[in-house]
C-alpha positions in Angstrom: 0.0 0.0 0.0 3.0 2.5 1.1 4.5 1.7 -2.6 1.1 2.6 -4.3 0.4 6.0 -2.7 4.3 7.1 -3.1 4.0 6.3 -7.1 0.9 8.1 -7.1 2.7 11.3 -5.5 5.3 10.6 -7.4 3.3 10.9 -10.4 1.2 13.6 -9.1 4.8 15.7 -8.5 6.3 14.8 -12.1 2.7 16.4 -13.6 3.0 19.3 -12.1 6.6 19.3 -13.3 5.8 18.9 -16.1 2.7 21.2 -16.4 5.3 23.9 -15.0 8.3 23.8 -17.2 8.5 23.4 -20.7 11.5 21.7 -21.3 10.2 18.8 -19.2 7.8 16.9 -21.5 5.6 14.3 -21.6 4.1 13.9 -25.0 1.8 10.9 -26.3 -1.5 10.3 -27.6 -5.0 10.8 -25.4 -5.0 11.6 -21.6 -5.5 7.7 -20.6 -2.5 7.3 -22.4 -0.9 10.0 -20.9 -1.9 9.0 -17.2 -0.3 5.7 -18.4 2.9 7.0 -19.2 3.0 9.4 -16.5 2.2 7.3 -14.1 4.7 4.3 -15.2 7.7 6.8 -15.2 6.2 7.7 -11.6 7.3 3.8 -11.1 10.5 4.5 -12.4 11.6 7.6 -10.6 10.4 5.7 -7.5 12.8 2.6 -8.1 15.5 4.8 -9.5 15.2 6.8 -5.9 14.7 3.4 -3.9 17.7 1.7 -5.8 20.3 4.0 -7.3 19.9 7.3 -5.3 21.1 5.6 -1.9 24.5 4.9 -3.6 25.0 8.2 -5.0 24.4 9.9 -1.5 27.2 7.7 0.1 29.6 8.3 -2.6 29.1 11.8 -2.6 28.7 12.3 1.2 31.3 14.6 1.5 29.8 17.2 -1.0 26.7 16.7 1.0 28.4 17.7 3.9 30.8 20.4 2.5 27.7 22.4 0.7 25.3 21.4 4.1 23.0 19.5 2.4 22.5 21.8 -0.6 24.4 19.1 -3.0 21.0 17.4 -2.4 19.4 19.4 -5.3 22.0 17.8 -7.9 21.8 14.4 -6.9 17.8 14.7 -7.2 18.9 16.4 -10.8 20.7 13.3 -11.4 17.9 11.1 -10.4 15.4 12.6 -13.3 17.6 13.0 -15.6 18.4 8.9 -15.3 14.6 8.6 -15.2 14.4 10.7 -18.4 17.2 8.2 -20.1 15.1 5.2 -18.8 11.8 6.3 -20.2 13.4 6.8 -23.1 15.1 3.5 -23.4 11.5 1.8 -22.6 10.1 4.0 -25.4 8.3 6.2 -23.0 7.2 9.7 -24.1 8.7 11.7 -21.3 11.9 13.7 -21.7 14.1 16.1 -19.5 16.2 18.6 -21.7 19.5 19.8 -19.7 21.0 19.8 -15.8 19.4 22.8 -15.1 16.2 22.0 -15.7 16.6 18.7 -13.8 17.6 20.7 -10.8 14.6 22.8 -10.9 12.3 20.1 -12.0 13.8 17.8 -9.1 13.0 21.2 -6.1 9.3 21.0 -7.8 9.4 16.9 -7.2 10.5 17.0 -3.8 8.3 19.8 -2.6 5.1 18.4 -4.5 6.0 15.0 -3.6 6.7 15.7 0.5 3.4 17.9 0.2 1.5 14.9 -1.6 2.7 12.3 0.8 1.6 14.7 3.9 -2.1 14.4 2.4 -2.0 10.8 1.1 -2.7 8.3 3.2 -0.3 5.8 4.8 -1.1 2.4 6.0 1.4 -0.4 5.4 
């Protein structure tokens, strides 16, 4: 159940991402199809963040620590743009264009994602 209402915030954040910036893009036919997409790469982004992202902190703890925490906003970068090269490798129809807009597409995940999961409910 926890898994099912993180990929729907998950999903939820990378909309409004995507509604917000336009070189985040999720193209495709109808809006079922849409959802679809939107909501598999919302699977994605949440097994790239359960599997990769716990690596990348440990490697790069010490940037963590030298910038207090602010190195947090590239390795959350780093995270959707891999998602972005994932999709597209799955021929998904979602798409990140450059490291600066995967830094402020990641601050709009987080913050819609945190806000999502505060409303959501949570029973395991």
């Amino acid at each position: 159940m926890n898994f099912l209402v993180k990929t729907v915030a998950n999903a939820g954040a990378l909309a409004v991402a995507v509604w917000l910036l336009d070189k985040i893009t999720l193209e495709g036919g109808g809006t079922g199809r849409k959802t679809a997409t939107l909501i598999l790469v919302a699977v994605i982004f949440g097994l790239v963040n359960l599997l990769v992202k716990p690596f990348v902190q440990i490697l790069t703890l010490p940037l963590f620590i030298l910038t207090l925490g602010l190195f947090t906003l590239v390795v959350n970068a780093l995270m959707l743009l891999l998602t972005s090269w994932l999709a597209d490798k799955l021929d998904l129809s979602f798409h990140v264009e450059g490291f600066w807009t995967a830094v402020l597409g990641g601050l709009i995940v987080s913050v819609v994602s945190w806000a999502l999961n505060m409303v959501l409910p949570d029973k395991d």
